[in-house]
N, C-alpha and C positions, 0 to 999 in steps of 0.2 A: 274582507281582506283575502288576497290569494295566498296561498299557503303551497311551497312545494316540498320537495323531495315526497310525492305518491301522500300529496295528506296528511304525513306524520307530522303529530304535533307535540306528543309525550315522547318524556325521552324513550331514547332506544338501549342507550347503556345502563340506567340504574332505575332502578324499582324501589321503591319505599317500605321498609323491614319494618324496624321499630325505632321507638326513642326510648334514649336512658338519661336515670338520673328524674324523673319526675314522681316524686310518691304523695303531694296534695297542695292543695290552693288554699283561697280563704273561702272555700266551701265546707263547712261544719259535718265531722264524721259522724257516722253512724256505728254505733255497737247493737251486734245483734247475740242472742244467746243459742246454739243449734241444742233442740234436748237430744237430737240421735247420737251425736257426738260427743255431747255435753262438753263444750269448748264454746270460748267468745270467738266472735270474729269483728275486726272494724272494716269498714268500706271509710276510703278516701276516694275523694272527687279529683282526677284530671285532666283539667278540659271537656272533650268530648267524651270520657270514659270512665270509669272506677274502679278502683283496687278493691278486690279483699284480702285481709292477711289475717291468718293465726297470732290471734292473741298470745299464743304460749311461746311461741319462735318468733312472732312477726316475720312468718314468712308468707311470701305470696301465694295467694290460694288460687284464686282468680284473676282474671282480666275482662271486665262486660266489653260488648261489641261497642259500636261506637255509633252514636247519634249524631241528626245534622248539625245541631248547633253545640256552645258551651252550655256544661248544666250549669241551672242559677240555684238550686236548692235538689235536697236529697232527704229521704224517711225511709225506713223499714221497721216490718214486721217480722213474724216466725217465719215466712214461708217466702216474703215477694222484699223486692227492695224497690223502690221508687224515686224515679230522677225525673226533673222538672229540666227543660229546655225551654228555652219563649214561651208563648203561650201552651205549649204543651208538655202534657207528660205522660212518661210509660212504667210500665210495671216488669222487672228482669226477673228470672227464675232461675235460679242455679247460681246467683250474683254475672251470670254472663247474657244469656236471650232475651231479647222482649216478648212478652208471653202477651200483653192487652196497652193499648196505646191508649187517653183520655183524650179530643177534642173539645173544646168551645168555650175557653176564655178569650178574651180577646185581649187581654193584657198579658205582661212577662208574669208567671208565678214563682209567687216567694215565699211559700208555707206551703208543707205539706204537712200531714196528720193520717196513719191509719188508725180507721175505725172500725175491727170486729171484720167484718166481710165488706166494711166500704174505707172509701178513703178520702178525705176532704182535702180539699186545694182550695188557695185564697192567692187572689192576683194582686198587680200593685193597684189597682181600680177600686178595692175593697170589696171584690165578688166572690161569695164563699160560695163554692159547690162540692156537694156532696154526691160521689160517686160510686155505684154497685161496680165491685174487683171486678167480677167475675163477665157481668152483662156487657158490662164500660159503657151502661147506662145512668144518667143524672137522677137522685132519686132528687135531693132537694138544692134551689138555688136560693141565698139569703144574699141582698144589695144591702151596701151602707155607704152612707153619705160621706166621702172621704175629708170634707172640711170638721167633721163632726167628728166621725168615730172613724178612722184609717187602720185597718189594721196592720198590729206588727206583732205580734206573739200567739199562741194557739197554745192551747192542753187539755187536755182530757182528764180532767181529776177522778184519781182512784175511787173507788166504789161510787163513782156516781155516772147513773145508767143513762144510759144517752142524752150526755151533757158533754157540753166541752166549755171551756175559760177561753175569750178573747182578750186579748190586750191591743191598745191604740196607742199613737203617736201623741194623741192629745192628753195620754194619761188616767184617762178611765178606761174602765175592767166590764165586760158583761159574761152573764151568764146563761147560755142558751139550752132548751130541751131539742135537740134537731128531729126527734121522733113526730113532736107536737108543733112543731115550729113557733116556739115559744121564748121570749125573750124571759126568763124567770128573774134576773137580780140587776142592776147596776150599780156598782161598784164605786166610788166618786174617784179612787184614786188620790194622787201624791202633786196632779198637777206640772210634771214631769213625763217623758212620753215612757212606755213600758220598752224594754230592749228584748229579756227573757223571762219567761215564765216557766217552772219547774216544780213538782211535786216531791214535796219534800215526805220522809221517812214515815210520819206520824198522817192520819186520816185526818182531812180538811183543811190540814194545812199547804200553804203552796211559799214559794219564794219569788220575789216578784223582783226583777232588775230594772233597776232606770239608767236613763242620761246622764242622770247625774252623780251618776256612780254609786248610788244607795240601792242595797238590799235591801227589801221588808219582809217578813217573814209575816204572813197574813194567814190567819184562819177563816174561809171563804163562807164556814158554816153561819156564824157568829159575825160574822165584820170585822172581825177584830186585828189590830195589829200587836203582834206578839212581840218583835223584836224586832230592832233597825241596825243596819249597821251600813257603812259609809267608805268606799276605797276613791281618791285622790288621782285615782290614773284614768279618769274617764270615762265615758258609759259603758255598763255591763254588759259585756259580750255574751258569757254563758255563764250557767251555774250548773252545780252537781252537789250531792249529799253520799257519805260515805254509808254502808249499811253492813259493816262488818263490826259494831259493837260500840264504835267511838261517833260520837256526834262531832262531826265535823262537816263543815261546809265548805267549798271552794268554788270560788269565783274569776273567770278572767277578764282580760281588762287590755285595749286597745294598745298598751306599749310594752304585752310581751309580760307582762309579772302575775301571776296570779296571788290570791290573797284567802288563805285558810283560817276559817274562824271556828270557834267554840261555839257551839249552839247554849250549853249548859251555864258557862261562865262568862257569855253572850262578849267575848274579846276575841279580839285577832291573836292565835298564836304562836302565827309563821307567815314568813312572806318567803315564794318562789319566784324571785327575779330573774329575767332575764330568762323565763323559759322556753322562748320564743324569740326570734328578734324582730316579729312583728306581730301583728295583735291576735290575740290568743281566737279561733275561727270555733273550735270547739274542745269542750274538757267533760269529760264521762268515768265517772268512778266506776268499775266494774263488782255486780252484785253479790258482798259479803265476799270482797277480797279488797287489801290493801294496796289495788294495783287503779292508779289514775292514766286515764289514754288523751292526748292532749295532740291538738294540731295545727297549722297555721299556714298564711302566707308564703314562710320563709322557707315552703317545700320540705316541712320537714312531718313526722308523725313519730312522738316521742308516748314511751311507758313509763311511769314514776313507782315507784315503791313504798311503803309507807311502814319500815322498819326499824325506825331509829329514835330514841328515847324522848326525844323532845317534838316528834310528830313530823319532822322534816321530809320533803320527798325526794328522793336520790335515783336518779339516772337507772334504769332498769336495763332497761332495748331502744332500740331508734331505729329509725330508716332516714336517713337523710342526705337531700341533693343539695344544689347552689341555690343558696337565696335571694340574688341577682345573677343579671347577664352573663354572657362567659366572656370571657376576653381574649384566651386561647385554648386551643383543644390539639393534641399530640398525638398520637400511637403513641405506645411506649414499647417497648421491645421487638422482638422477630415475630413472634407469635402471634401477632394480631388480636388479643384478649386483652388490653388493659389500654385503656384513653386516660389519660393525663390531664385532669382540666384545670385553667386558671378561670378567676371570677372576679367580677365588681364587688364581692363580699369578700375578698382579702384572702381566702380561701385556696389551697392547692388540692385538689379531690382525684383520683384514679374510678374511675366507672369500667367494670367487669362485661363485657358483649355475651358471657355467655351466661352469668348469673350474678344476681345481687349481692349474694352472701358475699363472693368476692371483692367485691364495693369498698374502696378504706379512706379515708380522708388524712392528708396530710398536718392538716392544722392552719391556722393562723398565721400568717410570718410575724416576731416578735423582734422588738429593735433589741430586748436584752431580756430571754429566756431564765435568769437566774435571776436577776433582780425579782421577775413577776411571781416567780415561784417563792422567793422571799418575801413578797410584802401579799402574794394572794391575788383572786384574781378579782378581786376588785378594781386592782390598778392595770387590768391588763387591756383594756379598752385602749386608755393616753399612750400606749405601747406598742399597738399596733404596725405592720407596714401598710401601707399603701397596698391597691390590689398591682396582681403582677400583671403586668403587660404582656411580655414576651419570654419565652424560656427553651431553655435545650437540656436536652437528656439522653443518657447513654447508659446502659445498661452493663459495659462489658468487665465496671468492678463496682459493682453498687455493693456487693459483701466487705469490701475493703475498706471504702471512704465514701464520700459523697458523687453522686453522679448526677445531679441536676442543679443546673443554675437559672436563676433568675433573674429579670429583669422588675425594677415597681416603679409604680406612674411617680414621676416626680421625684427621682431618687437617685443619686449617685453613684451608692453602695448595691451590688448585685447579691444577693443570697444563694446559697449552698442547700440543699437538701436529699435526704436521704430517703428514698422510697421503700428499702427494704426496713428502717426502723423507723419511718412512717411519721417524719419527722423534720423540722429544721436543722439546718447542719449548723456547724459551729462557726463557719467563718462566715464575713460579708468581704466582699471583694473590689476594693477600690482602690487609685493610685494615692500612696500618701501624701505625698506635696499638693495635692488638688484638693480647697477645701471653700471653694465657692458654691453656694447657693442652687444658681443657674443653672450649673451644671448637670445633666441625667444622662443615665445610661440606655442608649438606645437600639440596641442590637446587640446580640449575644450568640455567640457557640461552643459546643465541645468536641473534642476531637475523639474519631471512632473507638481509640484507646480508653478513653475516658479519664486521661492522666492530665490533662493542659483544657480550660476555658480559654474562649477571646473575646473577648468585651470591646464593643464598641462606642464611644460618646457621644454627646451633643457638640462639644467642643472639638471633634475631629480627630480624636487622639483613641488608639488602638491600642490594648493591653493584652499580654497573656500571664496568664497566673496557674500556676500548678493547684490542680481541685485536693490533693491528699494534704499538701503542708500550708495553702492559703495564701504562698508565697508571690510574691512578684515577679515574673522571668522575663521578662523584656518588652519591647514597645516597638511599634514599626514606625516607623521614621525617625527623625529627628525629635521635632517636638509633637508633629500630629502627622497623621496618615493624611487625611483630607482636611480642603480649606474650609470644607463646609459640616454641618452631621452627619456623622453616621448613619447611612439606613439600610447596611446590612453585612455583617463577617460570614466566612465559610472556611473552612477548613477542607482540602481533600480527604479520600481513606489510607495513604498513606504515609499523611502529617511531611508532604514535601512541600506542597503550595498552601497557602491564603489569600481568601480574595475577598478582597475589599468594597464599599461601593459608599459615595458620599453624596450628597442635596445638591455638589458642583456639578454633578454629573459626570464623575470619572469613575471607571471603574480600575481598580491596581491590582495586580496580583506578585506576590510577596513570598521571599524564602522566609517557608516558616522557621528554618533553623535558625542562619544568621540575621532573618528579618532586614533584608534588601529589596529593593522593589528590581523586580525583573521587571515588568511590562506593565503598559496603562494603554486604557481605549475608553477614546470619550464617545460619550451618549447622546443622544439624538433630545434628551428629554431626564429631568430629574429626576431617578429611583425613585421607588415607591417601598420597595420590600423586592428581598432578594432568596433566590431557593436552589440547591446547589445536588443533585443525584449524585452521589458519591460512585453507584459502582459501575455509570458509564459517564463520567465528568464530564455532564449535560449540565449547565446552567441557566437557570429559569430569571430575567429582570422584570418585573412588574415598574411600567413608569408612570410620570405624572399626567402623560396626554395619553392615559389608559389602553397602551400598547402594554405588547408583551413581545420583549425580545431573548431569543435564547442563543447560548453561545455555547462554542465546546471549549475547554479550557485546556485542552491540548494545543490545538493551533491559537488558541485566545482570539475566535473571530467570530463574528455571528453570522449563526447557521440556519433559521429561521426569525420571521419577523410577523407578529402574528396582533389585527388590529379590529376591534367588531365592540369591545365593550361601551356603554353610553356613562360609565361612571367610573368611582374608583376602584379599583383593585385590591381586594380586604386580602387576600390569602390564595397562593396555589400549593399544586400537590403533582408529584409526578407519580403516576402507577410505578410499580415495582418494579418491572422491566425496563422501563425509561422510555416508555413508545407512547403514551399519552401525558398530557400536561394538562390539568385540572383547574380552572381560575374560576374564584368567585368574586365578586364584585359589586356594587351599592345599586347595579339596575336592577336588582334582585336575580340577575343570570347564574347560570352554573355551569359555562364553556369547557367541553371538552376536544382538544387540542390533536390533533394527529402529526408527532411529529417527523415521521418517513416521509409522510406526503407532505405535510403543511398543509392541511387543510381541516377546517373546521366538523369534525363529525356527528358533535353529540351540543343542545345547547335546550335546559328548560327554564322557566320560572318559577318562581316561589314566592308568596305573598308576604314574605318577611324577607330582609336585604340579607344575604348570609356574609356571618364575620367572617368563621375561619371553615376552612378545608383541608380534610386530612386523608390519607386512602393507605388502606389496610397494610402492613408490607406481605401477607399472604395474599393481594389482590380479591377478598373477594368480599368486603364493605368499603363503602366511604362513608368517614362520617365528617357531619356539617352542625355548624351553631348560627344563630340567627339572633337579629335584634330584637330585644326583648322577651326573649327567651330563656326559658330556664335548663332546657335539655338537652341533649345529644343526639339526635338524628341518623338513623342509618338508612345507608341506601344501598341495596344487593347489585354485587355487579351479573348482569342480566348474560355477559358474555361468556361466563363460567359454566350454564345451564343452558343455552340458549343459543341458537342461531343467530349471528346478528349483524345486518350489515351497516357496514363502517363505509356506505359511498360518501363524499363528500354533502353538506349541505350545501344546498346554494343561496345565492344571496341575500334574494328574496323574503327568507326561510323566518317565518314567525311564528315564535315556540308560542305556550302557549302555558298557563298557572299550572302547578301540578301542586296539590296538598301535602302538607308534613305528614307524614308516619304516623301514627300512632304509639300507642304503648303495648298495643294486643299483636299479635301474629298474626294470628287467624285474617284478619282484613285483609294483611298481606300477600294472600296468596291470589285474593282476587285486586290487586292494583299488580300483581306481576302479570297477570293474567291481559288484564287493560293493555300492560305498554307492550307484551308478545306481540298482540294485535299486527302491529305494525309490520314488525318484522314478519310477517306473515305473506304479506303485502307485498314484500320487498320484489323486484323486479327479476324472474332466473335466470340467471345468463346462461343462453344457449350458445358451444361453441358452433361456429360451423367446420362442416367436415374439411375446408382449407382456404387459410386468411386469405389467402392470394394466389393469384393463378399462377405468380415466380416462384413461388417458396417451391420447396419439396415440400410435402407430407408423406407423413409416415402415418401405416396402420394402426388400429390400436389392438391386433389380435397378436396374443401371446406371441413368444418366441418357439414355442414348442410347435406351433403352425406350420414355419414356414424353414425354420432354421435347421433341420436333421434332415429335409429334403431329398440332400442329394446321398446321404449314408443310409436311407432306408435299409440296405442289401444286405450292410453288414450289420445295425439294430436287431432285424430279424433273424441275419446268420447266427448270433449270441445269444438271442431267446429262444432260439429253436430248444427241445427238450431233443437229449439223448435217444429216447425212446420212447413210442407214445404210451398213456395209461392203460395199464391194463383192469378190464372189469372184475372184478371176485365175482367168481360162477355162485350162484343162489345154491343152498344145500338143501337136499328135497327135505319132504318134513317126515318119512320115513326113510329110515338109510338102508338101502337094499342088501342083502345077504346072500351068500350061497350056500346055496341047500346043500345038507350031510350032517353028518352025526357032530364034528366040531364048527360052532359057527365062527363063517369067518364074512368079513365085511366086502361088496364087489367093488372091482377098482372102476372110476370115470371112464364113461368110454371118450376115447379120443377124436376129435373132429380135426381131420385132417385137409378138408378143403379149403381153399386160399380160401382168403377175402375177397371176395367182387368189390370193385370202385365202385362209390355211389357217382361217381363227377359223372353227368349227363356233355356232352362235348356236343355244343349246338350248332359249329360251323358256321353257316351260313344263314342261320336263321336266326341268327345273336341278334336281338336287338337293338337299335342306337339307344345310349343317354339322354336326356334334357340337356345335359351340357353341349352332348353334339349338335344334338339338333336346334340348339339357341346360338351356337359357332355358323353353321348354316343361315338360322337368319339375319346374323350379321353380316353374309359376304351382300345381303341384300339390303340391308335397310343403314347398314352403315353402324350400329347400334350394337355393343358390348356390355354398355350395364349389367344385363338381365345373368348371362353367361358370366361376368366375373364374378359377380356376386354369389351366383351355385358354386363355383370354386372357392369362395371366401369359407363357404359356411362344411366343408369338406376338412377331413383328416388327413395327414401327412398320409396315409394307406389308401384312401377316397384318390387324393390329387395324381396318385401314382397311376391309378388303376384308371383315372380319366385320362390322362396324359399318352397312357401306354397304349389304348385302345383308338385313340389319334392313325394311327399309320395305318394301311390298308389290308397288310397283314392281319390287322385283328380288328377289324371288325371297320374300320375308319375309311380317309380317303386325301388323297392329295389338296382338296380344298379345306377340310378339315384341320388341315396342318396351315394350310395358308392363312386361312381364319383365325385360328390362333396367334401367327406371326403379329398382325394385323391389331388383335386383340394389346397383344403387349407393347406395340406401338404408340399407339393410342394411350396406355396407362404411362407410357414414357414421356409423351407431350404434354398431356394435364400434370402432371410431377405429383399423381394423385396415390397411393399404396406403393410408394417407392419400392419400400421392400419387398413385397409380394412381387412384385412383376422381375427384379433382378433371380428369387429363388427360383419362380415359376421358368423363368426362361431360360434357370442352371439346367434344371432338371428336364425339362424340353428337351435340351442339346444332348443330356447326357444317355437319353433313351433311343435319339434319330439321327445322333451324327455321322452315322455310314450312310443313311440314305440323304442326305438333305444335297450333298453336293452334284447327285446323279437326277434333280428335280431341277430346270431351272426357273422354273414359275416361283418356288422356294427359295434358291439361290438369291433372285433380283430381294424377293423379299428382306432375304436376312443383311442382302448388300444397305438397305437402306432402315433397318432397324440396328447394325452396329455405327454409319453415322451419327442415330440418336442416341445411342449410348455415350459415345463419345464424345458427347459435346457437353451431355449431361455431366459425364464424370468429370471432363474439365475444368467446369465451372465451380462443381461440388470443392473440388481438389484444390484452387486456387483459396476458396475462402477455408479449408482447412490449415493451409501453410499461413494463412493471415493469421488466424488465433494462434495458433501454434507460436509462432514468433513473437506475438504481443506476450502470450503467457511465460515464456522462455525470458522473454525481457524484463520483467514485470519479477519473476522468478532469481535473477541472477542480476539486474542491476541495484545499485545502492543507490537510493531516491532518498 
């Protein structure tokens, strides 16, 4: 495929920073113990990269760099931490570099294990390889028969020396010496396939997980099984043993509950429901403390406590993102530090740009917040709202009353919430005689006061409700604004108009006071979603034949019309300034809009469709959400830091995949670096020294050049000094005396000779200039360049001293002068140094006007260099009185 505008195929405008909002997957953490520090630390797995965080804060320690693929499994030791991608794995140092990469399975790996100075991997193929850290040489490879023995579990049982415990799918156990390459025991198993194996507290004992949801507590020495125990939620995800005094065991379990038992009095005797809302990925008791680290799909990495009399574990620390999709994503404030996001998890979350700690989640929406707090939160599942769809917020009384309203899928009633108490508000806002089904609310705003919402329907009917009393304050039309849905309100900044837009495809706009429709203008094409820049009342329509039409709502007409996307239109965003319009759309595009020119500037891809699009109101992120995605996306605007050119693209022009962000910086600097490229590239425009041979042009040298010219006489009558400096005579280094009985000191003797003039007075043997003698070879060759240009680069004192030496009295000649005339002729026809040539040929006159009229070889000259003037200034003059007039009219009539 041809690709234009010079090549470029990443964007030009935005670079890839970070994602927020993602702290782990259903890849199982690691806890490591540092002794320099003596502190835990756990690693989570996202995507291509991994957290670590302080156990004691759960704060971010680290960010590892980021590998090709997603990791499929994760282990650490003291020193190295180890992540599994496809077939391969690397070994990170510091939780961030790759220090040693492992080659040569040829299956995806899904167990790791370090051993001592080596580290074993097992594929889904059932090929265990044993590899030197250090060499990233294979010491040993063991095959097994995957219909037979498939492995799914790995350990290394304490005090036993180069041995480790396999588990299989088929539910037998082996036990291998890898020094010897010795198969030493087989194990028969439960007949059930093994999920986890873990080394419980006491020597030879292990804990064995199945499928089918049974624990055994087996002594590996003996054969023996010590105790069973049984959880109802499905196969054993993980297990862990407490080592701080209390026997206790905990196990998770595929639907989010984990299940603590008594080893001693071999009973369950606690269940943690619900600690996860998907299946428990990993659970680690930390060594000889009360503190369990627990994590999962649902994005989240939770700390449990174990303080309370009946053994229960209670909520310690979290880090926790959206455990589905997003649905929409906001800026919230002026400040550009706080994103507002809705979720398919029913969820309203604030995400911090500049740090996590800032992180708060709003909550749950609940249909009746007192009830669930009365009856517990047992019943607060059937309580639920819907996720929210769509929502507005305003910031400018959040300390007073609520300032965000919401919209939820399927839902009539719009909710109220308060950011600053981090919370659901108290009212839900719907019209009361409407108490059908069908009905949902489907488009929502606030006004910049933050005093008045306006809710849009499904049914066509437009409401405004005061957000402080919850009350009802009027309705625009009759009985409905449109005959069709609502698919989008706006409110101006100051609460004079609203505009409207419905599925008929009209758009209205409406006194907000008395709620009258002043105007309507139908559309080409059914809205899709509407977006409305308040502080230059620029109007953005997203429609259904995936244009984008923009209107000013001053004159209510459309001012651009803008047409390229291949799908729907999920969400736009105007920069801050209102000069760019921002649309993302289901081609997976991310169009950036120019809208002075109208023309398309900026357009990439992305391997996931992006929902929504939001851009910083300090200008210098946008962030973006995507399907199936759990995060927040930033993208640097590249034009803050950066050269950037904004020519149009053209038609042609096929962008080209560009990758999510990651969660690290550090990458970041080299994908800004990627899309500079371009701009590098970009074409410079060279002006030329004059667009056209009609124009004037003017020079580009200062005004000090040319502009004091002809006041040289009196500049230097003013600088002249009173009287020149006098030298301090040197005092000798004896000071002489005159001799006699009183000494007395001799006075200077005085030098009463004038001054001699140094001026040497050369007459006639003055030499010519360059200038003169480049005047001379223009009476010949016709040719001025060379000679105006040695004037160009001369000082108002230079220009004088050339111009004066012109006449024949000092040093010059009648041709000389002619040549000159000639010269400035010449710059009067080309309309090239306008300026120059009016000052130079002031000052000309005002040096040889006694003599020019007693020359008539000069005379003819000058007769026929003021026609050129003349005709010059006429023309100048006539297109002065034109502006002049237009501006004066333009200035003084009432339009």
């Amino acid at each position: 495929m041809e690709r234009g505008a010079g090549d470029r195929t990443a964007s030009s405008l935005f670079a890839g920073f970070r994602a927020l909002g993602l702290f782990s997957n259903d890849i199982p953490h690691v806890v490591r113990f540092s002794a320099l520090k003596r502190r835990f630390y756990v690693t989570t797995c996202v995507g291509k990269s991994f957290h670590t965080y302080d156990v004691q804060k759960l704060s971010l320690v680290a960010i590892s760099n980021s590998v090709p693929q997603d990791i499929c499994c994760m282990a650490a030791d003291g020193r190295l931490v180890f992540a599994a991608y496809g077939n391969v794995f690397s070994a990170f140092a510091r939780n961030k570099e790759v220090v040693h990469t492992f080659k040569g399975h040829k299956a995806e790996i899904h167990l790791l294990q370090p051993f001592g100075d080596h580290v074993i991997s097992v594929d889904t193929d059932s090929i265990l390889i044993i590899w030197h850290i250090y060499s990233e040489e294979e010491y040993l490879q063991l095959s097994f028969d995957k219909s037979v023995f498939k492995i799914s579990a790995i350990l290394h049982p304490s005090t036993y020396l180069n041995k480790i415990l396999l588990g299989s799918e088929q539910g037998s156990l082996q036990l291998w010496n890898v020094k010897s390459n010795k198969l030493l025991y087989t194990f028969a198993g439960w007949k059930v396939g093994v999920t986890a194996l873990q080394q419980a507290p006491a020597v030879d004992v292990v804990a064995v997980g199945l499928m089918s949801g049974q624990v055994i507590i087996h002594n590996i020495k003996f054969d023996e099984t010590l105790m069973k125990f049984r959880q109802d939620w499905g196969p054993i995800t993980s297990i862990s043993f407490r080592t701080d005094g209390h026997p206790i065991m905990a196990a998770g379990s595929p639907c989010g509950h984990i299940g603590l038992w008594d080893l001693e009095d071999k009973k369950l005797i606690n269940q943690m429901r619900n600690a996860h809302s998907t299946a428990i990925a990993g659970l680690t008791f930390l060594h000889r403390e009360p503190l369990l680290v627990t994590n999962g799909a649902d994005n989240a990495l939770r700390i449990w406590i174990f303080d309370g009399p009946t053994g229960e574990g209670r909520l310690l620390r979290f880090r926790m993102g959206h455990s589905a999709p997003l649905t929409k994503i906001r800026y919230y404030g002026q400040n550009g530090q706080q994103i507002l996001s809705a979720s398919q998890d029913g969820t309203l979350q604030s995400f911090s740009t500049i740090h996590e700690k800032f992180n708060k989640s709003l909550g749950h929406g609940l249909i009746n917040k007192k009830r669930v707090k009365r009856k517990g939160l047992q019943n607060a599942m059937s309580v639920r709202l819907p996720p929210i769809i769509k929502f507005a917020a305003e910031e400018a009384r959040e300390s007073d009353w609520d300032g965000i309203v919401a919209c939820h899928q399927g839902k009539l009633s719009c909710s109220t919430w308060n950011y600053q108490r981090s919370t659901i508000g108290a009212y839900f806002l719907k019209p009361k005689e409407l108490k059908k089904d069908d009905v949902t609310a489907t488009a929502v705003d606030i006004t910049s006061c933050g005093n008045f919402a306006v809710i849009g329907l499904s049914s066509g009917t437009v409401d405004v409700y005061n957000m402080q009393s919850g009350i009802h304050r009027g309705r625009f039309g009759k009985d409905q604004a449109h005959k069709g849905s609502v698919r989008g309100v706006a409110v101006d900044g100051l609460n004079q108009l609203t505009i409207t837009t419905g599925s008929e495809g009209l758009l209205k706009f409406w006194n907000f006071k008395n709620k009258v429709l002043i105007h309507s203008v139908s559309l080409d094409s059914s809205p899709n979603m509407m977006l409305l820049h308040r502080d230059s009342g620029i109007l953005g329509l997203a429609l259904d034949d995936f244009s984008i039409s923009v209107l000013d709502i001053e004159t209510r007409k459309i001012v651009r019309e803008f047409s390229g996307h291949q799908g729907q239109i999920n969400d736009m965003a105007f920069s801050p300034d209102g000069r760019w319009l921002i649309s993302a759309s289901m081609d997976c595009s991310i169009r950036t809009w120019d809208l002075p020119s109208g023309c398309l500037i900026d357009s990439f891809l992305l391997d996931s469709a992006p929902l929504n699009v939001t851009m910083s109101p300090t200008g210098d992120f946008l962030a973006t959400s995507h399907v199936d995605h759990l995060g927040i996306y930033l993208w640097s605007n590249i034009s803050l830091y950066s050269v950037v050119s904004l020519r149009p693209l053209p038609i042609d022009y096929v962008p080209t995949v560009v990758m999510l962000p990651g969660t690290c910086q550090s990458q970041d600097v080299e994908l800004s670096e990627e899309t500079i490229e371009p701009s590098d590239e970009m074409i410079e425009y060279d002006s030329p020294e004059q667009l056209n041979e009609q124009l004037v042009t003017l020079s580009l040298l200062p005004e000090s050049r040319w502009k004091n010219l002809l006041n040289l006489d009196i500049i230097k009558k003013k600088n002249k000094p009173k009287e020149p400096p006098k030298v301090p005579k040197s005092a000798p280094f004896f000071i002489p005396t005159i001799p006699g009985l009183v000494p007395r000191y001799a006075a200077p003797e005085q030098n009463n000779d004038p001054q001699q003039s140094k001026v040497v007075n050369l007459g006639i043997l003055a030499q010519k200039s360059d200038f003169c003698l480049k005047l001379e070879e223009g009476l010949v060759d016709n040719k001025y360049e060379t000679a105006f240009n040695l004037l160009k680069e001369l000082g108002p004192s230079g220009i004088e001293t050339e111009l004066r030496s012109l006449s024949p009295d000092c040093g010059g000649s009648i041709e000389d002068m002619k040549s000159f005339l000639k010269m400035i002729r010449m710059m009067l026809e080309r309309k090239r140094d306008f300026e120059l040539a009016q000052a130079y040929l002031a000052l000309f006159l005002k040096l040889h006007l006694k003599m020019l009229p007693s020359e008539p070889v000069l005379l003819e000259e000058m007769t026929e260099l003021s026609s050129q003037l003349e005709e010059n200034w006429i023309h100048l003059q006539s297109l002065f009185n034109q502006s002049m007039c237009v501006l004066n009219y333009i200035k003084s009539a009432l339009l």
